[in-house]
TORRO-204663 format. One line per field, with one value per residue (C-alpha): residue number from 1; residue in one letter; x, y, z. Coordinates in steps of 0.5 Angstrom, whole numbers, plus 500, padded with zeros to 3 digits. Example, Ala and Ser with C-alpha at 12.3 -4.5 7.8 and 13.67 -1.06 7.14 Angstrom:
<vextors>
nr	1 / 2
rest	A / S
east	525 / 527
north	491 / 498
up	516 / 514
</vextors>
This chain:
<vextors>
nr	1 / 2 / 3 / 4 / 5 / 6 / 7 / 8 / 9 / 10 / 11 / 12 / 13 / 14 / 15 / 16 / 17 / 18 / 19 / 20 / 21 / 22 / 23 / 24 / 25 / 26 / 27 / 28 / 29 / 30 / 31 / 32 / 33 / 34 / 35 / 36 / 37 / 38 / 39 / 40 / 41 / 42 / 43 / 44 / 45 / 46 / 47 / 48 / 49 / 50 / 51 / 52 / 53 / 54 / 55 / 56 / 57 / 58 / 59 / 60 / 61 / 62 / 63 / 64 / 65 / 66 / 67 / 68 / 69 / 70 / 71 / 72 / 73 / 74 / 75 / 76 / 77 / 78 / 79 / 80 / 81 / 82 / 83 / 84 / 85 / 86 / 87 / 88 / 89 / 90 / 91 / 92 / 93 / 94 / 95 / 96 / 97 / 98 / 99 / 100 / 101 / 102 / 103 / 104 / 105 / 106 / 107 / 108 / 109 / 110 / 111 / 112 / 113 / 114 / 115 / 116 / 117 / 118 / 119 / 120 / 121 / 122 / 123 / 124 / 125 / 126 / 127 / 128 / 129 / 130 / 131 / 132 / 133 / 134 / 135 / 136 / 137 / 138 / 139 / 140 / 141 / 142 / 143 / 144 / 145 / 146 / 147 / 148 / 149 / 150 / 151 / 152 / 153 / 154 / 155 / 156 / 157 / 158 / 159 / 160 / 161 / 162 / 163 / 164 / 165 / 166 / 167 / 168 / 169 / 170 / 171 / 172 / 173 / 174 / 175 / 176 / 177 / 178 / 179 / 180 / 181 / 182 / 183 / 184 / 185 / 186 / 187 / 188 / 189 / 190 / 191 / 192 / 193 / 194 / 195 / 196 / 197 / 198 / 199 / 200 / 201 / 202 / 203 / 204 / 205 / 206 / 207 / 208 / 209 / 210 / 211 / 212 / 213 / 214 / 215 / 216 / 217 / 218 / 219 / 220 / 221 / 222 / 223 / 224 / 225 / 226 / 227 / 228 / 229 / 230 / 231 / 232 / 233 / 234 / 235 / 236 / 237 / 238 / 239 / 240 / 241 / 242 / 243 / 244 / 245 / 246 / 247 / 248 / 249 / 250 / 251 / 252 / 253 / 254 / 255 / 256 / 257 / 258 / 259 / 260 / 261 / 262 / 263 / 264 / 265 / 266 / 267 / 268 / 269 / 270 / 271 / 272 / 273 / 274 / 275 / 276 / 277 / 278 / 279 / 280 / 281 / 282 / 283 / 284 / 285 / 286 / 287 / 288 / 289 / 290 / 291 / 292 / 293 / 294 / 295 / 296 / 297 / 298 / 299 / 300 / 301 / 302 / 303 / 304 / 305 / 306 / 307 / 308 / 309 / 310 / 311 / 312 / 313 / 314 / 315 / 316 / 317 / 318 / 319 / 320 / 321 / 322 / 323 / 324 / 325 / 326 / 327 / 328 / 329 / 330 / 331 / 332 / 333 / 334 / 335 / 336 / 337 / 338 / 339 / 340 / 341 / 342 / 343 / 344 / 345 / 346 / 347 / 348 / 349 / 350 / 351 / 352 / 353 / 354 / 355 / 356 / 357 / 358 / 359 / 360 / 361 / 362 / 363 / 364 / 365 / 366 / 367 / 368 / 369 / 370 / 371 / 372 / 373 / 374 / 375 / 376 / 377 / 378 / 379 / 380 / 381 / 382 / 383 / 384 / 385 / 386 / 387 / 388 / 389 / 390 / 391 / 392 / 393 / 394 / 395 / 396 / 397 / 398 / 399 / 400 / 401 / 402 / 403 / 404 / 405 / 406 / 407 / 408 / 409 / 410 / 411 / 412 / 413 / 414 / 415 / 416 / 417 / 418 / 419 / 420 / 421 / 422 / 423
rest	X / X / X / X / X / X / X / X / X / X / X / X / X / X / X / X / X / X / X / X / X / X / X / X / X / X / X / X / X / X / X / X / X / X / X / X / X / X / X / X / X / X / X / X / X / X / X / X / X / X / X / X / X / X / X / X / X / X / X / X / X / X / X / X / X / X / X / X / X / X / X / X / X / X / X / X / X / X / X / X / X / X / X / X / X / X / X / X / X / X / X / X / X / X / X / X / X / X / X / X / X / X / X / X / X / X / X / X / X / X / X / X / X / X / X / X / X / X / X / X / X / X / X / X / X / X / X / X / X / X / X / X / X / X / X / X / X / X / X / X / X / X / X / X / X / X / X / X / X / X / X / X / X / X / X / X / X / X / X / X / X / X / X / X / X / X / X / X / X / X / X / X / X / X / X / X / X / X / X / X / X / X / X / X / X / X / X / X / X / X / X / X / X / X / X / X / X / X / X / X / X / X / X / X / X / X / X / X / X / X / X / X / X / X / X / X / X / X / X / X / X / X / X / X / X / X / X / X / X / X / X / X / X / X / X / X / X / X / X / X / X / X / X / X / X / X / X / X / X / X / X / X / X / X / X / X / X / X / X / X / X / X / X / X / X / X / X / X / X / X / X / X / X / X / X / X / X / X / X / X / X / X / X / X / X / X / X / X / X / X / X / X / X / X / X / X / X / X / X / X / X / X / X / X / X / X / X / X / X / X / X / X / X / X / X / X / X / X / X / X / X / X / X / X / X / X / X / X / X / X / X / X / X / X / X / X / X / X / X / X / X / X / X / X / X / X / X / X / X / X / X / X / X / X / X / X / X / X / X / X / X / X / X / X / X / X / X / X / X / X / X / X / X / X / X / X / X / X / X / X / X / X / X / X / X / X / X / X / X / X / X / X / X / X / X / X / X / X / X / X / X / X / X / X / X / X / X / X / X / X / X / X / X / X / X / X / X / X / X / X / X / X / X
east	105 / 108 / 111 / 118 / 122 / 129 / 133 / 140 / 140 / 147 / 150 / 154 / 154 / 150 / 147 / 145 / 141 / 142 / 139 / 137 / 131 / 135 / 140 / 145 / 144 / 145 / 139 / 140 / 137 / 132 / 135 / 129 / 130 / 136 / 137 / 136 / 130 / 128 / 121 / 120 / 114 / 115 / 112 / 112 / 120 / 126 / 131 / 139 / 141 / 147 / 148 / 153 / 155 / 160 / 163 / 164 / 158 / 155 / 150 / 145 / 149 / 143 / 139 / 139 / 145 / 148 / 153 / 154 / 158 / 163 / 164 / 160 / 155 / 149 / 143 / 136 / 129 / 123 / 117 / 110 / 103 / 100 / 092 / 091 / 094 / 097 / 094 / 099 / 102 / 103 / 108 / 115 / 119 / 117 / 120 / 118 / 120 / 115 / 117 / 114 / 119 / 125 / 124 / 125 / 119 / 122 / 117 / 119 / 115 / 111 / 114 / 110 / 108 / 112 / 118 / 117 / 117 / 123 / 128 / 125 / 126 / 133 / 136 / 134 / 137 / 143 / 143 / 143 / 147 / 153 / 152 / 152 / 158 / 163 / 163 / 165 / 163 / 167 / 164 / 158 / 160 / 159 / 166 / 163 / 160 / 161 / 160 / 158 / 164 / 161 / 165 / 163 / 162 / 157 / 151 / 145 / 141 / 146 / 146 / 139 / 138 / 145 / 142 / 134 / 134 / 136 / 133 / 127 / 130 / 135 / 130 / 126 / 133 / 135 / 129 / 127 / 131 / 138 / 137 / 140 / 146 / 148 / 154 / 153 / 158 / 153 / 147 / 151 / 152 / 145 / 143 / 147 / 143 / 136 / 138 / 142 / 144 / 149 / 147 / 148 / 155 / 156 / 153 / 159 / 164 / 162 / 167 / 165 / 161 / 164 / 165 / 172 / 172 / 174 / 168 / 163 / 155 / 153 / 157 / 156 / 148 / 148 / 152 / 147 / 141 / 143 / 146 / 139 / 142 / 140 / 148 / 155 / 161 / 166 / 174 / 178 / 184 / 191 / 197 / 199 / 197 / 197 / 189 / 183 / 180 / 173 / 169 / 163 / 156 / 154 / 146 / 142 / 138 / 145 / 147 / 139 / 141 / 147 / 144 / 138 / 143 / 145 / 139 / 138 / 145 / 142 / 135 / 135 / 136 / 131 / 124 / 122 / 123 / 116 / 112 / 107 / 107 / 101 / 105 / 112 / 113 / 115 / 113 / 108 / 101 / 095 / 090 / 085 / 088 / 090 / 097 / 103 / 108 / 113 / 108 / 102 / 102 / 099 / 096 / 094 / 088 / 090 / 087 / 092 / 097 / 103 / 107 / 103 / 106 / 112 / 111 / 109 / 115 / 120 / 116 / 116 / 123 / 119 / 121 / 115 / 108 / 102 / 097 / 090 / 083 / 077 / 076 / 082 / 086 / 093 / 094 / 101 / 107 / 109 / 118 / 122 / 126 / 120 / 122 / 126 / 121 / 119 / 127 / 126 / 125 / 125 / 118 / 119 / 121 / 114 / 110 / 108 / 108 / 103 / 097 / 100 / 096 / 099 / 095 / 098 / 105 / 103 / 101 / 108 / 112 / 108 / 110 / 118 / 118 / 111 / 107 / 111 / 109 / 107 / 111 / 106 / 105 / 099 / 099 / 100 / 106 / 112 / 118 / 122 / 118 / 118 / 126 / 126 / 122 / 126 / 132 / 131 / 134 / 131 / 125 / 125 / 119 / 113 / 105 / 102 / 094 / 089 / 088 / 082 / 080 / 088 / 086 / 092 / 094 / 102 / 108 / 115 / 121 / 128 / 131 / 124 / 127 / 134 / 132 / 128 / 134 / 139 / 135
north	390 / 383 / 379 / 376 / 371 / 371 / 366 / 363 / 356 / 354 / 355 / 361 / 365 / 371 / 373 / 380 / 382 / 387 / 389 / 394 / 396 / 397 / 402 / 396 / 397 / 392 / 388 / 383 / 376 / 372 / 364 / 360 / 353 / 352 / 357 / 365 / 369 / 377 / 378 / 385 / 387 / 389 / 393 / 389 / 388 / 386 / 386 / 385 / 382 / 379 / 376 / 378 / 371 / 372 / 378 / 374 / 377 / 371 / 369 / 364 / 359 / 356 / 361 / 367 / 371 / 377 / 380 / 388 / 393 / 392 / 385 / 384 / 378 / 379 / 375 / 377 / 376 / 378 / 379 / 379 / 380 / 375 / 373 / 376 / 383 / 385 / 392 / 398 / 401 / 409 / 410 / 411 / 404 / 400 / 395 / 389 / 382 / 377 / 374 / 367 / 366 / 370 / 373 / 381 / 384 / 391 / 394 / 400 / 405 / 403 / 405 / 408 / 401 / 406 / 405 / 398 / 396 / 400 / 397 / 390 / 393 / 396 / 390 / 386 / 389 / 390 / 381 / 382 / 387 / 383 / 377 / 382 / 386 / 379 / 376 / 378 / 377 / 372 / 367 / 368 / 367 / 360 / 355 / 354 / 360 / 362 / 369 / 372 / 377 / 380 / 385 / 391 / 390 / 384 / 384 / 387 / 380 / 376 / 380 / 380 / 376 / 378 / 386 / 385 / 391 / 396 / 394 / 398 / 404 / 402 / 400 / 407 / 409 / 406 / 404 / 396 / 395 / 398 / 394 / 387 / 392 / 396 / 394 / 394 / 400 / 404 / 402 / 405 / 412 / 412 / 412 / 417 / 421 / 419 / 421 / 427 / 434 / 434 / 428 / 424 / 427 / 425 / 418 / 417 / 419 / 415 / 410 / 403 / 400 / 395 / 390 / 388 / 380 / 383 / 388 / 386 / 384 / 391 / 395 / 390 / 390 / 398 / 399 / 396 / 400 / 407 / 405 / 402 / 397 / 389 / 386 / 389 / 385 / 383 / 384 / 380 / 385 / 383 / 386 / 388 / 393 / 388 / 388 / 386 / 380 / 378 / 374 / 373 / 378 / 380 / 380 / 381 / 374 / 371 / 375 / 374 / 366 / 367 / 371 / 366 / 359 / 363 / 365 / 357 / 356 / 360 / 362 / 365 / 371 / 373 / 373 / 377 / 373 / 370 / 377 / 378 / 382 / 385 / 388 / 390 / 396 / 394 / 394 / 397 / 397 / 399 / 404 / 399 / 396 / 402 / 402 / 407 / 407 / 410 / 410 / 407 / 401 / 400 / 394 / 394 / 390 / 385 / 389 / 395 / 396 / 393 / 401 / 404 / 399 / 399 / 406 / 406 / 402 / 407 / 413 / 410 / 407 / 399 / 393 / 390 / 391 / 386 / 385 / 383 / 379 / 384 / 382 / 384 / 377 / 377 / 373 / 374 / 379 / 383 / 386 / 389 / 382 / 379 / 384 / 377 / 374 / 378 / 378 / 371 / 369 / 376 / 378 / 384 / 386 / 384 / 388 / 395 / 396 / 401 / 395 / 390 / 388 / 385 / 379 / 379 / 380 / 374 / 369 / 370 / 369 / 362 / 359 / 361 / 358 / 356 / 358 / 361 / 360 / 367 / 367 / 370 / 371 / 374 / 379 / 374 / 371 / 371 / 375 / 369 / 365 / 372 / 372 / 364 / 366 / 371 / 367 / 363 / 364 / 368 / 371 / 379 / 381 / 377 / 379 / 380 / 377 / 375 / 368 / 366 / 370 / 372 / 380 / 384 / 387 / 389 / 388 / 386 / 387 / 385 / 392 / 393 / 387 / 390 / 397 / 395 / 390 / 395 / 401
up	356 / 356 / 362 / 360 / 364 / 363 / 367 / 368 / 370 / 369 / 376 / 380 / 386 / 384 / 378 / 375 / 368 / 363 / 357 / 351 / 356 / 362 / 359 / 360 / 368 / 372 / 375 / 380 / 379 / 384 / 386 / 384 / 385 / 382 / 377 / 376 / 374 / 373 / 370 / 366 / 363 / 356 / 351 / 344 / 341 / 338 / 344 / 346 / 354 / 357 / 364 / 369 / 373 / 378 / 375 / 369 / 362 / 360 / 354 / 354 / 348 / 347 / 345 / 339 / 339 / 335 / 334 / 334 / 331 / 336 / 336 / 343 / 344 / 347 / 347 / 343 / 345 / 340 / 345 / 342 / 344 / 348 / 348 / 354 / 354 / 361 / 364 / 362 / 368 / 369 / 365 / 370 / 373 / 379 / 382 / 387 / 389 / 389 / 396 / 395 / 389 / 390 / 383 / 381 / 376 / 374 / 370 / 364 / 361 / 354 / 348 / 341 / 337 / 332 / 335 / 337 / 329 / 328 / 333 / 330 / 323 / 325 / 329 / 323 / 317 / 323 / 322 / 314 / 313 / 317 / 312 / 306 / 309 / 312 / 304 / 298 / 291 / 289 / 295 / 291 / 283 / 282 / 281 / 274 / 270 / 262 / 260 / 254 / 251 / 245 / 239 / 239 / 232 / 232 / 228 / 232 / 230 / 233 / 239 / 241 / 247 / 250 / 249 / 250 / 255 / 251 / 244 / 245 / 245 / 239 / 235 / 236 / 234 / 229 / 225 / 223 / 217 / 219 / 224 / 219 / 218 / 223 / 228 / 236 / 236 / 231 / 235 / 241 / 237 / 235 / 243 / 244 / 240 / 241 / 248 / 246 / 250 / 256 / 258 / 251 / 252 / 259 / 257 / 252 / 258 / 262 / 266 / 265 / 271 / 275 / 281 / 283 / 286 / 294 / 294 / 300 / 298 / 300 / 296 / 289 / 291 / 292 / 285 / 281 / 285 / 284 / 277 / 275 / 271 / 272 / 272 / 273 / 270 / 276 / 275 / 278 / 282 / 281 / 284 / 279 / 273 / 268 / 268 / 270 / 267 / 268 / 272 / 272 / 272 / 277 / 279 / 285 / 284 / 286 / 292 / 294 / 293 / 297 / 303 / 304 / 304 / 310 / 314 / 313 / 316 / 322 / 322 / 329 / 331 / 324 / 326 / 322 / 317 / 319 / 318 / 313 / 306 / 309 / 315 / 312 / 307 / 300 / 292 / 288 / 290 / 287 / 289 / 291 / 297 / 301 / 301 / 299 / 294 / 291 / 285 / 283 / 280 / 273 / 269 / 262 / 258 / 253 / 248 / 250 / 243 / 243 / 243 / 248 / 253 / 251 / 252 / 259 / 260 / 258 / 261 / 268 / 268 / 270 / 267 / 267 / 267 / 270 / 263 / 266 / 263 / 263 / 270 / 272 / 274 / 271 / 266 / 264 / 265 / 259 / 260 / 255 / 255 / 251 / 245 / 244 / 241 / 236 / 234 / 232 / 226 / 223 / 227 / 228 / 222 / 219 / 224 / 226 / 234 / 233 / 230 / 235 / 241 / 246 / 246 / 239 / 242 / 247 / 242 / 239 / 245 / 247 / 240 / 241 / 248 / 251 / 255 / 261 / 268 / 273 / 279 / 284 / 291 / 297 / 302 / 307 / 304 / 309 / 307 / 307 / 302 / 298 / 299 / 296 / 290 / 288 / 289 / 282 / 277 / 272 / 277 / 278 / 281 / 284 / 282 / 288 / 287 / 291 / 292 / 290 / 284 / 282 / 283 / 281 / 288 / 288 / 286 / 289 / 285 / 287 / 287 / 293 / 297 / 297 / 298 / 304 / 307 / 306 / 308
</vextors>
């Protein structure tokens, strides 16, 4: 239990307190010197307060505020743990007045820990989903952007590295040599029928995804999770049915971007922001460190034949996969995008997947482009210099290691953070 002061030194005849751990009934506040004061002894939590001075409910301006559903204003007090811990009371309320001092200590029945790290967790993903929910994505498309728009019948080659995604399962498809001939809406066909079935058919069907500019940052965010896509195209909404012209794509890097220019423009109210990956529940983590996920993270030896892991990537439906040394430190992150590399100058048609390592697949992408830069980060790594990370441009997913010999530990995605964000 924690002793917390509240108090209000801005005048007034009488004073009274409530808060979300007094069912919002009101206490009187004690007149100590010249402002008024309660004291509660707290279990550890997120927590929302008002004061009711001369009849009128006020807020404390210069401390952090929320706003609710409602539209109603109420202060916000995160209470912590102090070193030295207050002896729990039994379990039922109590009140006193310090005479001395004029000061009412109310004291309230603990609660679960459990429950404390889930109104924070709650309270916080409130502030979020309010930024995301009052802005559109047209705020977040920048004033100046280009597009891509490719013909349905331009020559595969050329559109290498607009479709990287899905070049694995075509080329699986369509074989290497077709690939020089073939027109994008061949290549479509041929992934009709390599998924064959009802559901090929109901692929073919199926209405193209997309955004209009005036959809809130949620429902752009949840579109592009549950349909496992990495953009979608945003329409522009005109009164009338002459069209929707496009926009822009949007991607879950750019509505991260976004959310934390807010967060800067006002940083109170976020305190969990400050909490450490250790403490919060999220990515892909291996079976050594202990912790859950959905699934187990998987890492793969240098040494490991080019077709098994693209094989890996299509059977757990991941983009990536961290590669190791023989001592299990990463050395590089190999995703189905780095099939561009072996699509330029013709490689992949000079190759056999089944006889290239992945070392070998590695060397060919450092002489295209260098060797590139592993965006890593710790389990004590705060959730907002994660959400900084990941708002670059171009950083899906961050490789949690161990520090001092590069261990791979996890993997924190940016579907992860917004799963975990949106609840």
């Amino acid at each position: 239990m924690v002793l917390q002061r509240f108090s209000w030194p801005y005048g007034g005849r009488r004073a009274s307190f409530c808060g979300s751990f007094t069912g919002w009934t009101e206490c009187p506040m004690g007149l100590v010197g010249a402002e008024f004061q309660v004291v509660f002894d707290l279990p550890p939590g997120v927590y929302q307060y008002r004061f009711l001075v001369d009849g009128i409910w006020r807020c404390d301006e210069t401390k952090p505020c929320v706003r609710d559903e409602y539209g109603v204003i109420s202060n916000e007090v995160l209470v912590e743990n102090n070193a030295h811990p207050v002896v729990q009371p039994e379990p039922s309320s109590v009140r006193g007045i310090n005479m001395d001092e004029g000061t009412i200590l109310t004291t309230m029945p603990p609660e679960p820990s459990s429950q404390n790290s889930g109104v924070q967790i709650a309270v916080f993903r409130h502030g979020i989903s309010g930024i995301l929910l009052h802005n559109t994505i047209y705020d977040v498309v920048p004033v100046s952007s280009k597009l891509a728009v490719l013909d349905t019948q331009l020559p595969v080659k050329q559109a290498f590295k607009i479709m990287h995604d899905e070049l694995q399962r075509n080329i699986r498809a369509l074989g290497h040599k077709e690939l020089e001939m073939h027109p994008i809406s061949a290549w479509k066909e041929a992934k009709l029928q390599f998924y064959g079935g009802p559901d090929g058919a109901a692929m073919q069907k199926r209405p193209l995804i997309h955004v209009k500019d005036s959809d809130n940052l949620v429902d752009v965010a949840l579109t592009i999770i549950r349909n496992e896509i990495s953009s979608v195209p945003i329409f522009k909404s005109l009164p009338d049915s002459s069209g929707m012209p496009l926009l822009n794509l949007a991607t879950l890097s750019g509505i991260l971007k976004f959310l934390c220019s807010k967060l800067q423009e006002q940083p109170e109210g976020y305190s969990l922001l400050q909490n450490q990956l250790v403490s919060i529940p999220i990515g892909t983590w291996s079976l050594h460190t202990g912790r859950e996920s959905i699934r187990q993270l998987r890492t793969l030896r240098l040494s490991t034949p080019l077709n098994s892991c693209l094989d890996f990537l299509l059977q757990d439906r991941i983009s990536s996969i961290p590669i190791v040394d023989d001592n299990g430190s990463l050395h590089d992150v190999y995703s189905l995008s780095d099939i561009m590399a072996l699509a330029k100058n013709d490689v992949y048609a000079r190759i056999e997947l089944e006889q290239v390592t992945v070392q070998n697949a590695l060397d060919v992408q450092y002489q295209v482009n260098g060797r590139r830069q592993c965006h890593t980060c710790s389990q004590t790594s705060t959730l907002l210099e994660i959400l900084e990370e990941l708002s670059i441009p171009g950083v899906r997913r961050l490789v949690v290691i161990e520090p001092s010999t590069r261990f791979v530990e996890g993997i924190v995605s940016l579907r992860d953070i917004f799963t975990y964000l949106l609840g």
